[in-house]
C-alpha positions as CSV (number, residue, x, y, z in Angstrom):
1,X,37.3,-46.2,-34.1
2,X,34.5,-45.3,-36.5
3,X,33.3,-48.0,-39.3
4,X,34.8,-47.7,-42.6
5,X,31.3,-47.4,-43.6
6,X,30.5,-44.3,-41.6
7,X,33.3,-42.4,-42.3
8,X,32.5,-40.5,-45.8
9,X,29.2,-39.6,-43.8
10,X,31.1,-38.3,-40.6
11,X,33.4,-36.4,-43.2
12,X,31.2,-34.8,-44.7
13,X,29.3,-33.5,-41.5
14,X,32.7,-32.0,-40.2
15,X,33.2,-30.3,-43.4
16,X,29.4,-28.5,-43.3
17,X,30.1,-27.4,-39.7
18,X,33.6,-25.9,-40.9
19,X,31.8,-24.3,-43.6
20,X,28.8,-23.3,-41.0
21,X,31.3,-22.2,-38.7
22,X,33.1,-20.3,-41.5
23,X,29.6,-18.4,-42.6
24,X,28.7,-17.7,-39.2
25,X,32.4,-16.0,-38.2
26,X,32.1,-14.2,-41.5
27,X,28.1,-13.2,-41.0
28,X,29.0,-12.0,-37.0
29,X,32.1,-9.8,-38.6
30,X,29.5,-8.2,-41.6
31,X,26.9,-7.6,-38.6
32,X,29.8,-6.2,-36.2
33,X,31.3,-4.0,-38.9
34,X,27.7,-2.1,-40.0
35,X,27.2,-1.8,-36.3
36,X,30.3,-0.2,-35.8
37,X,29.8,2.1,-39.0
38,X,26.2,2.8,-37.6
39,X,27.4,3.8,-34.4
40,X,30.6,5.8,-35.4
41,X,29.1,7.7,-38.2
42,X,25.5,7.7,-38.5
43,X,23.4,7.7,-34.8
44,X,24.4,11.3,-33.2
45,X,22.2,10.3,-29.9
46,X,24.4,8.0,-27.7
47,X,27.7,10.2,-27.0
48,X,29.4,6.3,-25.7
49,X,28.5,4.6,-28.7
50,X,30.0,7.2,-31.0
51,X,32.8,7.5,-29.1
52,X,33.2,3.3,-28.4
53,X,31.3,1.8,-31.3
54,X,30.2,-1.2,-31.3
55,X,32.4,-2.1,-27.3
56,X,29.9,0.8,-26.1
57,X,26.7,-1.4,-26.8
58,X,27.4,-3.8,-23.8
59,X,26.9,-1.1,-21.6
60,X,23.5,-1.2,-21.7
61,X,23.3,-4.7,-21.9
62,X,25.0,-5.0,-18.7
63,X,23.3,-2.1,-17.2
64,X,19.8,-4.0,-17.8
65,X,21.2,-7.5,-16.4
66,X,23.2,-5.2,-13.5
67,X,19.5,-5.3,-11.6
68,X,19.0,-9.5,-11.6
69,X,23.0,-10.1,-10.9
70,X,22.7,-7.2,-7.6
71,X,19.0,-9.4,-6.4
72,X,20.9,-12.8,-6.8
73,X,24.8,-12.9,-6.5
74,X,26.0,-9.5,-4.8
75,X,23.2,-8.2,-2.6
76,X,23.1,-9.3,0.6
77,X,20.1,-10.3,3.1
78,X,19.3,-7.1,4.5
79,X,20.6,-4.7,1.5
80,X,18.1,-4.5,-1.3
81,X,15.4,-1.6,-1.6
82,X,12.2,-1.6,-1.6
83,X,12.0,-5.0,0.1
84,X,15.4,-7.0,1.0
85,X,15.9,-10.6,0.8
86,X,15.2,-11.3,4.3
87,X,11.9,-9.6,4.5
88,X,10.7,-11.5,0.6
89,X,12.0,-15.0,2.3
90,X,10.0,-14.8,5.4
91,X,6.7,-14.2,3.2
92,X,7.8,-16.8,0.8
93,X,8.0,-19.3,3.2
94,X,5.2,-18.2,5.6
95,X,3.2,-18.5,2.0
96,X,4.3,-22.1,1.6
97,X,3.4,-22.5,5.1
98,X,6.9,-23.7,5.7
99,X,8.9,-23.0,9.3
100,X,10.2,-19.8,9.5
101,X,12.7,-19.6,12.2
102,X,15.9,-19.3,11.6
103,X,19.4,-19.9,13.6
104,X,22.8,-18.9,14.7
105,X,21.0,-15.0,15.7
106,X,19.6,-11.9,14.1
107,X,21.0,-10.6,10.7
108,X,19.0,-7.4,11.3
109,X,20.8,-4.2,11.2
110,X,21.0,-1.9,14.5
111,X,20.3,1.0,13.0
112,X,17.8,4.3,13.1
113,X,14.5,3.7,12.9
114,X,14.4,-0.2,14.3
115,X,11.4,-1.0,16.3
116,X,11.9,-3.0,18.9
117,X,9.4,-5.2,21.5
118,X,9.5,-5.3,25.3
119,X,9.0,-8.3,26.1
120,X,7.8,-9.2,29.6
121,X,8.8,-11.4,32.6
122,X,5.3,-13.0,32.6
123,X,4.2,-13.6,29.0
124,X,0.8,-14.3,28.2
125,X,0.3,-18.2,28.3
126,X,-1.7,-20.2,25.6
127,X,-3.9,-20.9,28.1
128,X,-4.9,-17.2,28.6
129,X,-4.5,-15.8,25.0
130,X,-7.6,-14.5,23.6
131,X,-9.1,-14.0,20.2
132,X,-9.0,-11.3,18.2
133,X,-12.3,-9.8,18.0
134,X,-13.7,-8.5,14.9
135,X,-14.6,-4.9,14.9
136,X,-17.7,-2.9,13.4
137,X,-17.2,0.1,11.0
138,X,-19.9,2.5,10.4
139,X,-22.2,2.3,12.6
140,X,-24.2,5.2,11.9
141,X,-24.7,3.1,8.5
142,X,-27.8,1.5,6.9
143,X,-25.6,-1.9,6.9
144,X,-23.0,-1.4,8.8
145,X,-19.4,-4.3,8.3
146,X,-18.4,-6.4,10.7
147,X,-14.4,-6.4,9.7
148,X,-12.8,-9.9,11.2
149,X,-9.4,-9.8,10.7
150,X,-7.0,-7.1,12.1
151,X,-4.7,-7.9,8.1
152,X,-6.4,-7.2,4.6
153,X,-5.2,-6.8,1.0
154,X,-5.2,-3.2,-0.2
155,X,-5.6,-2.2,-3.2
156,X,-4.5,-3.3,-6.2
157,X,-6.5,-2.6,-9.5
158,X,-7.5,-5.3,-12.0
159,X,-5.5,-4.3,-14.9
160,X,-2.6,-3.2,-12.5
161,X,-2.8,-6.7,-12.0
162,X,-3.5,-9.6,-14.2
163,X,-7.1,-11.6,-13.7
164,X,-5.5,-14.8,-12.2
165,X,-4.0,-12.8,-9.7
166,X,-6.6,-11.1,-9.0
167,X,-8.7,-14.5,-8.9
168,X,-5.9,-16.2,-6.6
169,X,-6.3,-12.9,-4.0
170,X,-10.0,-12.9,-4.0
171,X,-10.2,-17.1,-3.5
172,X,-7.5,-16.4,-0.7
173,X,-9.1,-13.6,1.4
174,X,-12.3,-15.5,1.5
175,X,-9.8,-18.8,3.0
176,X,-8.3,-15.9,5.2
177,X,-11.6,-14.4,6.3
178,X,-10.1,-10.6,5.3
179,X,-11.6,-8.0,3.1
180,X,-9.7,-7.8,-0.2
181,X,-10.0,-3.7,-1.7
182,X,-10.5,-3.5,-5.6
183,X,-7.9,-0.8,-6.0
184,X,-9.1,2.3,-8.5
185,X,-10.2,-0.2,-11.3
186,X,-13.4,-1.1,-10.6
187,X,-15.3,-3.8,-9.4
188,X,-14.6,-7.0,-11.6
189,X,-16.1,-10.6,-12.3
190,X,-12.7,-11.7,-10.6
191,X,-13.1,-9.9,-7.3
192,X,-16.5,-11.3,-6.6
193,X,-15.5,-14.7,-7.8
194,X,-13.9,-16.1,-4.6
195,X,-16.6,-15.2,-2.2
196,X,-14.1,-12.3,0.1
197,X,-15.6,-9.3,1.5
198,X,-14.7,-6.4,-0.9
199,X,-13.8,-2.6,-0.3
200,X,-14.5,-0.8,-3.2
201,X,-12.2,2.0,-3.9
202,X,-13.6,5.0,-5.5
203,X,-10.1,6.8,-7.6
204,X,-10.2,9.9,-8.9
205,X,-11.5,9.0,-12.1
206,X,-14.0,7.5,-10.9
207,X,-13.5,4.2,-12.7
208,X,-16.7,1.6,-12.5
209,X,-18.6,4.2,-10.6
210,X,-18.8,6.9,-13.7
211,X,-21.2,8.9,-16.4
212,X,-19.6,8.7,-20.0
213,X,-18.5,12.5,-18.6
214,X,-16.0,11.3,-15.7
215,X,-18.7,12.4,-12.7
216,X,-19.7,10.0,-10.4
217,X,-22.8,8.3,-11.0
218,X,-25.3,7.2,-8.2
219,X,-27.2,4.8,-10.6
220,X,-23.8,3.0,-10.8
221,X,-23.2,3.4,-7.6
222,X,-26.2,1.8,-6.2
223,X,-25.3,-1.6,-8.6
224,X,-21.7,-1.5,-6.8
225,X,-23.7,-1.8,-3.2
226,X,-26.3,-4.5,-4.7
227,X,-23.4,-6.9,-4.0
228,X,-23.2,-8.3,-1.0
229,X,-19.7,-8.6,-0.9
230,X,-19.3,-5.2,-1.2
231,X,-18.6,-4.3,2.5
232,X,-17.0,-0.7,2.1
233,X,-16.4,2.4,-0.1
234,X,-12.9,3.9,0.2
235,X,-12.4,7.1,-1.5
236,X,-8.9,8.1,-2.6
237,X,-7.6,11.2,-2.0
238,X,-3.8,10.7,-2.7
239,X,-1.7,7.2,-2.8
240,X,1.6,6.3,-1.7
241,X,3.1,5.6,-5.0
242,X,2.5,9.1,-6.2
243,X,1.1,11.3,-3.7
244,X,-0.3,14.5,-5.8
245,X,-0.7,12.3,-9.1
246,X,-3.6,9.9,-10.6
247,X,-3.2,6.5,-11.4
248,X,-1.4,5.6,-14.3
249,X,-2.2,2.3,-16.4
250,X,-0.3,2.0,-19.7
251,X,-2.1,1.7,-23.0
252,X,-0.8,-1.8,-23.5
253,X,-2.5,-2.9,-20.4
254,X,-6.0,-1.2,-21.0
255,X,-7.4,-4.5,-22.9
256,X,-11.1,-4.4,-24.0
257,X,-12.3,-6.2,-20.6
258,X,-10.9,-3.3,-18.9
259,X,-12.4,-0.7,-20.5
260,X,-15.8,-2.1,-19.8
261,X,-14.9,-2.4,-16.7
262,X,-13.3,1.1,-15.9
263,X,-16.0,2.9,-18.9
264,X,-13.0,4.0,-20.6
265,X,-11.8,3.2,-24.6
266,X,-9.6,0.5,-24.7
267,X,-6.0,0.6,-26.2
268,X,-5.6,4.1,-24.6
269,X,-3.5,4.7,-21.7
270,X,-5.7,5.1,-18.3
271,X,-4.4,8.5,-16.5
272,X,-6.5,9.3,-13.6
273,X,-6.8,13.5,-12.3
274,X,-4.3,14.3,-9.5
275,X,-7.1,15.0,-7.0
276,X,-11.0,14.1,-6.7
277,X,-12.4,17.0,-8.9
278,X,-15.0,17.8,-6.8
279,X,-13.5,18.0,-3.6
280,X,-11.3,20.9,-2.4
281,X,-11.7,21.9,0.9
282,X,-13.1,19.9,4.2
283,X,-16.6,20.8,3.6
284,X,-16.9,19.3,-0.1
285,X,-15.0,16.4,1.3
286,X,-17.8,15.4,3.6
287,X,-20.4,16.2,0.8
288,X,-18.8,13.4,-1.0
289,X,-18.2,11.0,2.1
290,X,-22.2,11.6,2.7
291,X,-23.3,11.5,-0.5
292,X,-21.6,8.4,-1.3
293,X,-22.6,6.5,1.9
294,X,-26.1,7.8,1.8
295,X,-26.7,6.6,-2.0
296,X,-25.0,2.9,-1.1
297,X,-26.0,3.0,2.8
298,X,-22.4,1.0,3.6
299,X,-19.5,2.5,5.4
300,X,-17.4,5.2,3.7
301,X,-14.1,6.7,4.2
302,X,-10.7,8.1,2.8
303,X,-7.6,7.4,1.9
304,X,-4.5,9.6,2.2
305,X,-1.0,10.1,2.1
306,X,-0.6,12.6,4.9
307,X,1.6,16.2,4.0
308,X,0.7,19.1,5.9
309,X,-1.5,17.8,9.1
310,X,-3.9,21.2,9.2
311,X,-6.4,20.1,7.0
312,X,-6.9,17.3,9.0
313,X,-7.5,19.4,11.7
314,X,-9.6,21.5,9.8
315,X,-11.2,18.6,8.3
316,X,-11.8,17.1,12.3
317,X,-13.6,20.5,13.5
318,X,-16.0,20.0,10.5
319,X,-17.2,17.2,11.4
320,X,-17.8,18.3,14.8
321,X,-19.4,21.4,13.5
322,X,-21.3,19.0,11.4
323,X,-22.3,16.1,13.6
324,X,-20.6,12.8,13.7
325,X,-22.5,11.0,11.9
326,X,-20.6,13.3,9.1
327,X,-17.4,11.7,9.7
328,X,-15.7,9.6,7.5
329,X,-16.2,5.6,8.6
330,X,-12.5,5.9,8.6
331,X,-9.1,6.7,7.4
332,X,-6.8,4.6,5.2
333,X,-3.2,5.9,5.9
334,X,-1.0,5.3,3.2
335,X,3.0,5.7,3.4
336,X,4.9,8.3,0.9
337,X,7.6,5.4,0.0
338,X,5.8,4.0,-2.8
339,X,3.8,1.0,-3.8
340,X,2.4,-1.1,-6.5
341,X,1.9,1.7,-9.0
342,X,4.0,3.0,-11.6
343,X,4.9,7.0,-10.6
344,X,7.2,9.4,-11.4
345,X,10.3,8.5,-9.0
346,X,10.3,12.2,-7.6
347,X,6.6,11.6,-6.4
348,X,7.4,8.3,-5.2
349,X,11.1,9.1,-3.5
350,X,10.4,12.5,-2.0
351,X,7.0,13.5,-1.4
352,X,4.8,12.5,1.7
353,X,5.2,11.7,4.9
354,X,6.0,8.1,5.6
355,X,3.9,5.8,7.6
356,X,6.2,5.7,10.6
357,X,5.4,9.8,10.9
358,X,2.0,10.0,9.1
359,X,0.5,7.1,11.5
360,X,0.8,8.5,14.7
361,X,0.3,11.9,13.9
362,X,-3.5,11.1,12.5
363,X,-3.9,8.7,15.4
364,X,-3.5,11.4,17.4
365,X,-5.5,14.0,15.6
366,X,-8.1,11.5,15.7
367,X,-8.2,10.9,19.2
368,X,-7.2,14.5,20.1
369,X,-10.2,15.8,18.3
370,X,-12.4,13.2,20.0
371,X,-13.5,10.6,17.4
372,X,-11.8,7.4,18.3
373,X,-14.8,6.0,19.1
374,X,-16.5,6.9,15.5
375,X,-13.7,6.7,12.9
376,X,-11.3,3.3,12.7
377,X,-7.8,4.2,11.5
378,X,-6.2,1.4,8.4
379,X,-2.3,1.6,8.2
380,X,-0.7,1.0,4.9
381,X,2.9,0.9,3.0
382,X,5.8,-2.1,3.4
383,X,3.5,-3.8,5.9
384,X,4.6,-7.4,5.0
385,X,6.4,-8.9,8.3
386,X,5.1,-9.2,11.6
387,X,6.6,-7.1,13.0
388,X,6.0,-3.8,11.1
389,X,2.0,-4.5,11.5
390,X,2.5,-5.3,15.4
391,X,4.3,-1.7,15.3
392,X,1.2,-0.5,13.5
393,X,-1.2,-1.9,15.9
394,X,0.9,-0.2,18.4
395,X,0.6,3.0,17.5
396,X,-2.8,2.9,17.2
397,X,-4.1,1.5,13.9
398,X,-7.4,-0.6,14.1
399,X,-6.0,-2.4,11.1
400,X,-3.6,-2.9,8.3
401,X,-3.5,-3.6,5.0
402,X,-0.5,-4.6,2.6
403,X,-0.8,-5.4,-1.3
404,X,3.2,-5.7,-1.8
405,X,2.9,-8.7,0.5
406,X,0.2,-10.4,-0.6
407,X,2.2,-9.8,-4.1
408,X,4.9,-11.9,-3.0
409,X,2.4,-14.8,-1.5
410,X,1.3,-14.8,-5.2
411,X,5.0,-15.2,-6.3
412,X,6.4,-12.2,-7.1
413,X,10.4,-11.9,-7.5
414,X,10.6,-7.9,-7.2
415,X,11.5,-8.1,-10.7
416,X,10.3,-4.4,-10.7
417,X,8.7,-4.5,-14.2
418,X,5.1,-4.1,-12.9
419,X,4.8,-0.9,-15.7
420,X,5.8,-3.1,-18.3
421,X,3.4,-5.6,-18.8
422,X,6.5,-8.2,-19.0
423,X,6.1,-9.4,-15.4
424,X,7.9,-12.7,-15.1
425,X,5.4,-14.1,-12.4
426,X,1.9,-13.4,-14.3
427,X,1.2,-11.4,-11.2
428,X,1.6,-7.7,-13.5
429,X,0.9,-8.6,-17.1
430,X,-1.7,-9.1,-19.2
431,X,0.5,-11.5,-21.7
432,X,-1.6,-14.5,-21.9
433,X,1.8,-16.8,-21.5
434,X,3.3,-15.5,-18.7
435,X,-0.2,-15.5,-16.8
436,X,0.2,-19.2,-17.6
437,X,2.3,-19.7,-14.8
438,X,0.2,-18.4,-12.2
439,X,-2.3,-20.9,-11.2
440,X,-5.1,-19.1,-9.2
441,X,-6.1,-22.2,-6.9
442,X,-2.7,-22.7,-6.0
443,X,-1.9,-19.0,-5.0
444,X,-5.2,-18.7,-3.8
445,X,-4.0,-21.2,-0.8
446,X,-0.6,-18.8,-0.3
447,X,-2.5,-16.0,0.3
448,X,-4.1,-17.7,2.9
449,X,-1.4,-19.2,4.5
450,X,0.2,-16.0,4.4
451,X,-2.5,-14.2,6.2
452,X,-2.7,-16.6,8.7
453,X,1.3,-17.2,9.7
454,X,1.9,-13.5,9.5
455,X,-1.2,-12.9,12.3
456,X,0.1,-15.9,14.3
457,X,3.3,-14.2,14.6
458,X,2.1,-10.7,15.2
459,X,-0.1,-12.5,18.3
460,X,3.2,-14.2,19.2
461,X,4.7,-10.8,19.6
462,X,1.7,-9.3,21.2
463,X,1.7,-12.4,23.9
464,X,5.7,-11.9,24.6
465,X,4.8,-8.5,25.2
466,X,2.2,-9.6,28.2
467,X,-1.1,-8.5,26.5
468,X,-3.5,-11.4,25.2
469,X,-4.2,-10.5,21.8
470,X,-2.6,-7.6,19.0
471,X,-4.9,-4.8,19.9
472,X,-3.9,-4.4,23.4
473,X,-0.3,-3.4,22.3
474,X,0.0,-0.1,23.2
475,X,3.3,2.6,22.7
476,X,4.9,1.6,25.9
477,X,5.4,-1.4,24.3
478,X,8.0,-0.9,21.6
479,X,10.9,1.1,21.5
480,X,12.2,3.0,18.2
481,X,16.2,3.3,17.8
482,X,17.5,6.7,17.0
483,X,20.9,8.1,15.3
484,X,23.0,7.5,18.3
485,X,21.8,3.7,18.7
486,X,19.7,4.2,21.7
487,X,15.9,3.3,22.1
488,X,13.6,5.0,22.7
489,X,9.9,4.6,24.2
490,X,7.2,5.1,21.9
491,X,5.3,6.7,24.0
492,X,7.9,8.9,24.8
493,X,8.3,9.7,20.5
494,X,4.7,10.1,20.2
495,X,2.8,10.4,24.0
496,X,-0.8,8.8,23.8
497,X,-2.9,11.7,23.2
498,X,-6.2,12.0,25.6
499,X,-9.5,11.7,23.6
500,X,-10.8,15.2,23.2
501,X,-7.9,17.5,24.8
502,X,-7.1,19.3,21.6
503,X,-10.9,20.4,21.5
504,X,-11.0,21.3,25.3
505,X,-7.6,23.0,25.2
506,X,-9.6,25.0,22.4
507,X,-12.5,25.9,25.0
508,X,-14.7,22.8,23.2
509,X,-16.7,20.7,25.1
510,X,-16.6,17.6,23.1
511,X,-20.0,16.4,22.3
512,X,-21.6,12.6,21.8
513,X,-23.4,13.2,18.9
514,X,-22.6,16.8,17.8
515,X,-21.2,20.2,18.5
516,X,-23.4,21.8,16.4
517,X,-24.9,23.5,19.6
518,X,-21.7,25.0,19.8
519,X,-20.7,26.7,16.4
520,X,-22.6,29.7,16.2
521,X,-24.3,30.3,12.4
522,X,-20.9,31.9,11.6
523,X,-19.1,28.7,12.3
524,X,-16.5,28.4,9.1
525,X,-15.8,31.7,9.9
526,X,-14.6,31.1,13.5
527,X,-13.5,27.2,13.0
528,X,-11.2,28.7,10.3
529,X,-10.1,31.7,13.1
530,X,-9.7,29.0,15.6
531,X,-6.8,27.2,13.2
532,X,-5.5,30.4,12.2
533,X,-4.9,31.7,15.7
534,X,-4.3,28.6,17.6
535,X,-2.6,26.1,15.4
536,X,-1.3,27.0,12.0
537,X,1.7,28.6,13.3
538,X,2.9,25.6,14.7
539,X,4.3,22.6,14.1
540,X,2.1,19.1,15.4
541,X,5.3,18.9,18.1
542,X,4.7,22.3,19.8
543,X,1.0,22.0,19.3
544,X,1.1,18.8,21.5
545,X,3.5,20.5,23.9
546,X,1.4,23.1,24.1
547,X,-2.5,21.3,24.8
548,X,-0.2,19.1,27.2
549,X,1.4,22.3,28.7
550,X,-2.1,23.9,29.1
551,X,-4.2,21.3,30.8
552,X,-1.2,20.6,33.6
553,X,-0.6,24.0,34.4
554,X,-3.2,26.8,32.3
555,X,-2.2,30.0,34.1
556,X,1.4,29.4,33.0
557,X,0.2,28.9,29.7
558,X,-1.3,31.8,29.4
């Protein structure tokens, strides 16, 4: 077959790959048996290993790879947690701007907790549609903002995330027309870079806004507001990855960049306090809200994960003690089901309220205590279909915000190593070759795309529904399916609370501009006798039944 001529040269190759072969068989078996010994009789840690050498090793091996095989071969569409395959695919391909219907019927599970649309007889035509309008914040401010789209990035810290993906989301929101929120990091070169309005979050450490002692610094502050782009200053409270804990950036993502950035020393890990350290009851909050806004003259508010309601409440009859210029500009609302951030999983599993219970109860706090004309309310957590932010809207929410989703637009896989550094996307590491494969104009287009197919859909919900644009859905639009597989109203979950009936059902007459007319000099004394006596013994459900039960028939209240 071979020449005669090639044949001593063939021979000779066989026989080194025998003797390679041989080497390698009798290398693996050497390996093998010190790996045995080592697990039999020397490592006391690993009970399987000791009691399985060497056969006891795949088990972690497999365990690790378990994760990828569940995503790709044995999950199915609607199964995986945080975000199943369903919900990734739609904003994969709504990032792509690719169709995103689908065929042969629904593959959503009828189960507790679906929300679903009433559609009307008489849907709004194309013809009759109207734009959504954009909506001012803070208009008691030196420079008020002018927000123009109803969906906006939250926030994601540069370091959480790696600077082209931070360059792709700030280039996209500025396609998109959205504000883009810095996350606790700081402001950075990247943020500004794509021209976007920006939220500025102030964490509690303070980060780009701090003295080399950790306390907030107005000089610093005021060079944050000198940007233009700057539109807002959110202050976190709490956040839905770890409700009750700081932020938590690992020392290997804490380059030298980000250190100038956050005024910390690099190469350290970045652990931010559990709570802002100057802030513990209503009163100090509003110091901070005004002495934050007052320094920068832009619109300031808070951001949450709601627990117990009452110090919202007691929070509410501050400002009205106050004035409302005192209030906050508004309120982010963050869901206790986790986010971006890397927590502890018994924060992130199982404490906080999640969105679908924290959002309408501070809607209607809000509007109860009569400010739904002065504060705007942002919904936040799993936001990333169309129509969890039409459900949003719904509720009451002036706006929402997702980062998950606009992580996915960027290419994330829900690899869920965004603590690691070793994100396989670029989208979570600082590793200079895996960032390689994120190219920021490219992404930057996906974000916009996005942006722009999710609101279509949301306004093709809001149109089937008969109302001509997203903010005119109301509770009586949607019903929520309970245990039993029935729906149920919204408005009959959560009824639409009447501006100003929890202060009236108190004997308040709500004010335009203030009730400080009303608060005698002793006010914190009686606003705290007023929660005591009237609401802390109940629960938000019997104090709604109650202001409800009051107003329609007061003697029997009595």
């Amino acid at each position: 077959m071979f020449p005669e001529s090639l044949q001593p040269w063939l021979g000779a190759i066989i026989a080194w790959l025998e003797l390679g072969f041989l080497v390698l068989v009798l290398l693996l078996t050497l390996v093998g048996l010190l790996l045995w010994i080592q697990d039999r009789f020397i490592q006391k840690k690993h009970a399987i290993r000791r009691n399985f050498p060497l056969v006891g090793r795949f088990r972690y091996f497999f365990e690790h790879m378990g994760e990828f095989f569940r995503q790709y071969f044995f999950a199915m569409d609607r199964e995986e947690l945080p975000f199943n395959r369903a919900q990734r695919s739609w904003v994969y391909r709504a990032a792509k701007d690719l169709s995103n219907t689908s065929a042969f019927g629904s593959t959503k599970q009828i189960g507790a907790g679906r929300v679903v649309f009433m559609n009307c007889p008489y849907p709004t035509l194309a013809k009759n549609a109207a734009e959504t309008l954009p909506i001012m914040v803070g208009p008691h401010c030196e420079q008020p903002y002018v927000a123009r789209s109803v969906f906006n990035v939250s926030g994601m810290s540069f370091g959480a995330l790696s600077r082209p993906a931070v360059q792709a989301l700030s280039r996209g929101a500025a396609m998109a027309n959205c504000w883009m929120n810095t996350g606790e990091g700081g402001l950075s070169p990247y943020h500004l870079e794509g021209g976007c309005d920006i939220v500025f979050q102030i964490g509690t450490a303070r980060y780009g806004v701090r003295d080399s002692e950790g306390n907030l610094d107005d000089e610093r502050l005021r060079q944050a507001a000198a940007h233009q782009q700057v539109k807002m200053f959110e202050i976190k409270l709490s956040q839905g990855a770890k409700p009750g804990k700081g932020g938590i950036l690992p020392a290997g993502k804490v380059t030298d960049e980000i250190a100038a950035i956050r005024g910390i020393p690099a190469g350290q890990a970045s652990i931010s306090p559990n709570g802002q350290p100057d802030v513990h009851d209503a009163d100090s909050l509003l110091d901070l809200i005004h002495k934050v806004r007052d320094v920068t003259g832009k619109p300031t508010g808070i951001k949450f994960v709601l627990g117990d309601s009452r110090w919202l409440e007691d929070l509410f009859l501050a400002i009205h003690e106050r004035g409302l210029e005192s209030a906050p500009d508004f309120i982010t609302v963050d869901s206790g089901d986790g986010g971006t951030g890397a927590a502890p999983m018994s924060l992130m599993d199982d404490v906080g309220l999640y969105l679908a219970e924290s959002l309408p109860q501070v809607v209607d706090l809000r509007d109860g205590y009569g400010l739904s004309d002065r504060i705007r309310i942002i919904a936040s957590g799993k936001l990333i279909n169309p129509s969890m932010v039409a459900w949003a809207i719904a509720v009451g929410a002036d706006f929402c915000v997702s980062a998950r989703g606009y992580m996915f637009a960027l290419g994330c896989i829900q690899a869920l190593q965004c603590n690691r550094n070793t994100c396989p996307t670029g989208v979570t590491t600082h590793n200079p070759r895996l960032q390689r494969g994120l190219v920021p104009e490219d992404k930057a287009r996906r974000v916009a795309h996005f942006h722009d197919n999710l609101v279509k859909e949301v306004e093709t919900i809001a149109h089937s529904c008969g109302v001509s644009e997203p903010r005119k859905l109301k509770r009586q639009h949607a019903r929520m399916l309970n245990s039993n597989g029935e729906s149920v109203p919204l408005d009959h979950l959560w009824p639409t609370v009447e501006a100003g009936i929890y202060l009236r059902s108190l004997g308040i007459t709500p004010c335009i501009l203030s009730l400080s007319g009303w608060f005698a000099p002793s006010a914190k004394v009686q606003r705290g006798a007023l929660l005591k006596a009237c609401w802390l013994p109940l629960t938000f459900k019997e104090r709604q039944q109650r202001v409800r039960t009051s107003l329609e028939d007061p003697e029997g209240a009595a």
